[in-house]
C-alpha positions in Angstrom: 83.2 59.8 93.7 85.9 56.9 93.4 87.9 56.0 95.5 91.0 57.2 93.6 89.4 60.5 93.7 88.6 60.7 97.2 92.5 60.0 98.0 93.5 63.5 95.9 93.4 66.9 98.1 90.1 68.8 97.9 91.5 72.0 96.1 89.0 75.0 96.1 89.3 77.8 93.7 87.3 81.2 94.3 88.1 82.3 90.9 87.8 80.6 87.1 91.1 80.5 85.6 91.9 79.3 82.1 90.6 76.0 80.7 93.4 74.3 80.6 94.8 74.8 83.9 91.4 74.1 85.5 91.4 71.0 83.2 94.9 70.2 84.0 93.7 70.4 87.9 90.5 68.4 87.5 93.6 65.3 86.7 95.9 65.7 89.3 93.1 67.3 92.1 89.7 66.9 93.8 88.7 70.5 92.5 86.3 72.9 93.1 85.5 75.4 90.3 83.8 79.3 90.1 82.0 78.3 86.9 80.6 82.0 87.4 84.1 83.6 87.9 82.4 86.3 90.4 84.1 86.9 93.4 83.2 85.5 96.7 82.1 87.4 99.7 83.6 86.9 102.8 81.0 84.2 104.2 81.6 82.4 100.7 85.3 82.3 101.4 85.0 81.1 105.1 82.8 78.2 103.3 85.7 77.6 100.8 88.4 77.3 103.4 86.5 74.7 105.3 85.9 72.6 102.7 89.4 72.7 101.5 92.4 71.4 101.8 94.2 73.6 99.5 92.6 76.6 98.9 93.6 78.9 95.8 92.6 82.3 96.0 92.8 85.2 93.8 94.6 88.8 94.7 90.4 89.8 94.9 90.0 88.1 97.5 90.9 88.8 101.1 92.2 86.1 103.1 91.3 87.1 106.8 91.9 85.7 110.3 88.8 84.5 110.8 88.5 82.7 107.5 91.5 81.1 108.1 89.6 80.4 111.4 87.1 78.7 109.7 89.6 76.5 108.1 89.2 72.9 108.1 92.2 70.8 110.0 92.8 69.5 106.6 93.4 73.1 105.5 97.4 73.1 105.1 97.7 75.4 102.2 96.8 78.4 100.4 98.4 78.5 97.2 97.9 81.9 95.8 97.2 82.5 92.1 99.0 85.9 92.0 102.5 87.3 93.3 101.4 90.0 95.8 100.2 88.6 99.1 99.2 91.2 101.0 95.7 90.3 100.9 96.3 87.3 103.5 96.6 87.6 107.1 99.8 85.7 107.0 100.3 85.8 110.2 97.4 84.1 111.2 98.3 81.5 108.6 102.1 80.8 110.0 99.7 80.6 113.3 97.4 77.6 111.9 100.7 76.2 110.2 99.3 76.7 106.8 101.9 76.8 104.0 101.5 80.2 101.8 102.5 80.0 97.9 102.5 82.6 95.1 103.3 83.0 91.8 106.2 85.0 91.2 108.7 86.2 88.4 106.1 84.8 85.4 104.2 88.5 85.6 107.7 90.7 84.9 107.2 91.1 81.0 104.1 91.3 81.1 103.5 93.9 83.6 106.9 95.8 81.9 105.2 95.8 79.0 102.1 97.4 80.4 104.3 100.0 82.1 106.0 101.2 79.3 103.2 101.6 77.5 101.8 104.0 80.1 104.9 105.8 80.1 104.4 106.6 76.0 100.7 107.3 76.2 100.4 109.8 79.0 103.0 111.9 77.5 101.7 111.7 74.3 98.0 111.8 74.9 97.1 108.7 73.1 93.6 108.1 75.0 92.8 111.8 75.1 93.5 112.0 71.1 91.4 109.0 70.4 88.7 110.0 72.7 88.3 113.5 70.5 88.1 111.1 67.5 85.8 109.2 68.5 84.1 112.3 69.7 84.3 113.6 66.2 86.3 116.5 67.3 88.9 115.9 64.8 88.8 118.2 62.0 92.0 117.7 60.1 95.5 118.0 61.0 96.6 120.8 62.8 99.9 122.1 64.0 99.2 122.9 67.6 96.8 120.6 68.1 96.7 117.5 70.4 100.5 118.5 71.2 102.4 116.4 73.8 105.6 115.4 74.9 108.5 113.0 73.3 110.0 111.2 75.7 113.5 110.1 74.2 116.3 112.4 76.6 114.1 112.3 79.3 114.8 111.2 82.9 112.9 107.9 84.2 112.8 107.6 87.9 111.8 104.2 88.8 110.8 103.5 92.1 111.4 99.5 93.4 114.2 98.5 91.4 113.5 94.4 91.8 112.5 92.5 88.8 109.8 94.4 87.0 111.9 97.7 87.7 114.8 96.4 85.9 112.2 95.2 82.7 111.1 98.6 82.5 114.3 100.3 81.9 115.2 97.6 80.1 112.7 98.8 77.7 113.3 102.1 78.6 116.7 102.7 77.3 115.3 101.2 74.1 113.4 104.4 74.0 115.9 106.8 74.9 115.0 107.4 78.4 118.3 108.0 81.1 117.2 105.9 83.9 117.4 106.8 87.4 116.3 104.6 90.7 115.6 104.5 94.0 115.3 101.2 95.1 115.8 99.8 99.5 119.3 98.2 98.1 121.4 99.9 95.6 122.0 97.4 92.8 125.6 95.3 91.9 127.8 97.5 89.9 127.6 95.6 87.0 123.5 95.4 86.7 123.7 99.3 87.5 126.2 100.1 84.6 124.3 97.4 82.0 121.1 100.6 82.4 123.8 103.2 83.0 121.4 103.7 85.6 121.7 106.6 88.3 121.2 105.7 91.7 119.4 108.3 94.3 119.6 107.2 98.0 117.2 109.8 98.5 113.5 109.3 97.0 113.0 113.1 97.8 115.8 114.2 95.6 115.2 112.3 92.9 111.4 112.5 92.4 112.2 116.5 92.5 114.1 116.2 89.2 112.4 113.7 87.3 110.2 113.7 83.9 108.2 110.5 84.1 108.1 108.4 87.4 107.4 104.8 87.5 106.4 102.8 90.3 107.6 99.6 90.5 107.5 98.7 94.5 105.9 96.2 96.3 102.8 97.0 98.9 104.3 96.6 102.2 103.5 97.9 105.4 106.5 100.4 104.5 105.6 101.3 101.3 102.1 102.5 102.1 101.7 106.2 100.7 105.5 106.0 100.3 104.4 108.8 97.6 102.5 110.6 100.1 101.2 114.3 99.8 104.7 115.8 101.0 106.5 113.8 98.5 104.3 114.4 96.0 104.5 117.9 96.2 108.1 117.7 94.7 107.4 116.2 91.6 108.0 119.1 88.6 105.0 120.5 87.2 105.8 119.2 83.6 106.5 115.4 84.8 104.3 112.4 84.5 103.6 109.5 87.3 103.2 106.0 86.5 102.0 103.1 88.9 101.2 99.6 88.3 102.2 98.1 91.1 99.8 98.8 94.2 97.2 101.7 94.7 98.0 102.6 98.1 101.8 103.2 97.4 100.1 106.7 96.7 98.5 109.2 98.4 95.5 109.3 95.7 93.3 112.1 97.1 96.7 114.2 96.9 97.4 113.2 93.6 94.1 114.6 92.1 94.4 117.6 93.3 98.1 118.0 91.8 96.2 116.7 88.5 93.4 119.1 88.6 95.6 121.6 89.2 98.4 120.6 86.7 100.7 120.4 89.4 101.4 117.4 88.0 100.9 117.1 84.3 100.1 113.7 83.7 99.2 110.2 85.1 99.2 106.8 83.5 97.6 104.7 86.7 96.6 100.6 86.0 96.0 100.6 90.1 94.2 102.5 92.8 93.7 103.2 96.3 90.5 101.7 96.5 90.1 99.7 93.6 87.8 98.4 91.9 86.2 101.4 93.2 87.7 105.0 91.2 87.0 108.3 92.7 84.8 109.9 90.4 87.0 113.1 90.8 89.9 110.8 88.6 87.2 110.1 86.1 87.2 113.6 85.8 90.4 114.2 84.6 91.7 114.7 80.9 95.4 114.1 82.1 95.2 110.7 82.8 95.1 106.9 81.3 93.1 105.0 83.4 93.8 101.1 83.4 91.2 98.3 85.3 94.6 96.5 86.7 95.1 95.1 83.4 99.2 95.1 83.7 99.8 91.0 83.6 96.5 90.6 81.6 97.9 88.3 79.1 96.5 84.8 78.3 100.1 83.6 78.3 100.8 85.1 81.7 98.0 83.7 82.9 98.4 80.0 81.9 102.2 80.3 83.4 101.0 81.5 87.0 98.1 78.4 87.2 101.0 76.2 85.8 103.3 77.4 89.4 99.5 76.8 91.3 99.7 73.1 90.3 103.5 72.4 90.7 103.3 74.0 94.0 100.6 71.9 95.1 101.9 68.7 93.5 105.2 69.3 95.3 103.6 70.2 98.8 101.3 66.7 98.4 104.5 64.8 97.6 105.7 65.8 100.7 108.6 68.3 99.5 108.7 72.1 99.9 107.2 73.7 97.5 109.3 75.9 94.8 108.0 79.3 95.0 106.8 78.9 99.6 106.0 82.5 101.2 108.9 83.1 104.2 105.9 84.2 106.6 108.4 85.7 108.8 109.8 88.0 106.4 106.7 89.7 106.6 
């Protein structure tokens, strides 16, 4: 190692990200890759965080007290490659001093896109109808076969109406969809009446007289099960539920059952409670799309959240405050 090269910050990753922002790293950094790209186990992630003095983790990876703990006194920042951070104890971090980064607003299209592609599949049931094909249950066309639901005059209720809320029904009135909201802060006039969208104060009354629901919210400690059992026991039996935000905005046991039951007639899910793990119960299930939290999987989305990793590091080193710093006490 030179000497130029021991004067750069030790930066550890725990996941492999794309070439060229790992290359792009390797210039400005002393870095440490995941050639293997498998996650690391909690022992693995102590050893990271005491060999680093920025360490860049993944939303897979869970960013405990005691492997803040087992931070170096060099460790002075975590600069997460994602924009949810629930998965840090950020409290311990604000405790050790440690400066907390994400990666927001470069995942809204991206995950907009995803979400109203859920919203025309589970209505239509695109993955059932090319899972008979494939089965070689197709015999022709058929007039009362495969039948679902358009969606244009339908009501969208979208739940968390921040920045990928508004994308959706963006694309949503493209589609003919009136959009409704329930959102913790009712939006300016003006951004309200560019959706013509109809605010609810009340998320009981509105999910009650939906057709398609889309959640959109954040995971905070208020929005756990913020669709729990009760609530989702008002959706109509002919409407659809969409979530590619966080798993455990939902009560997912509940939420099978309605399924099974056709309660609830369809679900379009890129997120889950317990994810990766899937209840095998949801794998049962014809009435549902089933996603491996693939919402901001694009190569360009990618490339532009390692690109805010770098120039929040660059500007933390340079001694400034980094663009895009987590407010610890918010939280």
């Amino acid at each position: 190692m030179t000497a130029s090269s021991r004067e750069k910050p030790r930066v550890v990753l725990t996941r492999k990200l794309p070439e060229e922002i790992e290359t792009r790293m390797m210039e400005l950094f002393d870095v440490q890759l995941n050639d293997h790209d498998q996650p690391m186990d909690h022992d693995a992630l102590k050893m990271a965080a005491s060999q680093a003095d920025v360490l860049v983790p993944t939303v897979t990876d869970h960013i405990t007290a005691d492997v803040i703990a087992a931070g170096s006194p060099k460790l002075k920042m975590i600069a997460n490659y994602g924009a949810g951070v629930d998965h840090i104890d950020l409290a311990s971090a604000r405790e050790r001093q440690i400066t907390i980064t994400n990666t927001p607003d470069v995942l809204t299209e991206d995950t907009a896109d995803m979400t109203m592609a859920l919203i025309l599949a589970v209505p239509r049931r695109l993955c059932e109808a090319e899972r008979a094909l494939r089965a070689g249950e197709w015999k022709g066309w058929a007039p009362t076969w495969m039948l679902g639901h358009r969606i244009n005059g339908k009501r969208l209720g979208i739940v968390g109406m921040g920045r990928i809320g508004q994308a959706v029904a963006k694309r949503a009135r493209g589609f003919g969809l009136s959009i409704h909201y329930h959102n913790r802060n009712r939006l300016h006039p003006e951004t309200e009446a560019e959706f013509e969208a109809t605010y609810w104060e009340s998320l009981d009354q509105m999910l009650a007289r939906m057709d398609i629901i889309s959640i959109n919210c954040p995971h905070t400690p208020a929005t756990y099960h913020l669709l729990s059992a009760r609530r989702l026991r008002l959706i109509q039996s002919h409407a659809y539920l969409v979530n590619t935000a966080r798993g455990s905005v939902v009560d997912e046991t509940e939420l099978i059952r309605l399924l099974k039951e056709k309660k609830i007639a369809g679900a379009g899910l890129d997120v889950y409670e317990n994810g990766p793990a899937l209840s095998p119960k949801l794998l049962e299930l014809d009435n549902t799309v089933l996603l491996p939290h693939v919402g901001s999987a694009t190569l360009e989305g990618r490339v532009d959240m390692g690109e805010k990793v770098i120039i929040n590091i660059k500007t933390f080193i340079d001694g400034h405050r980094p663009p895009d710093r987590v407010l610890v006490d918010v939280f």
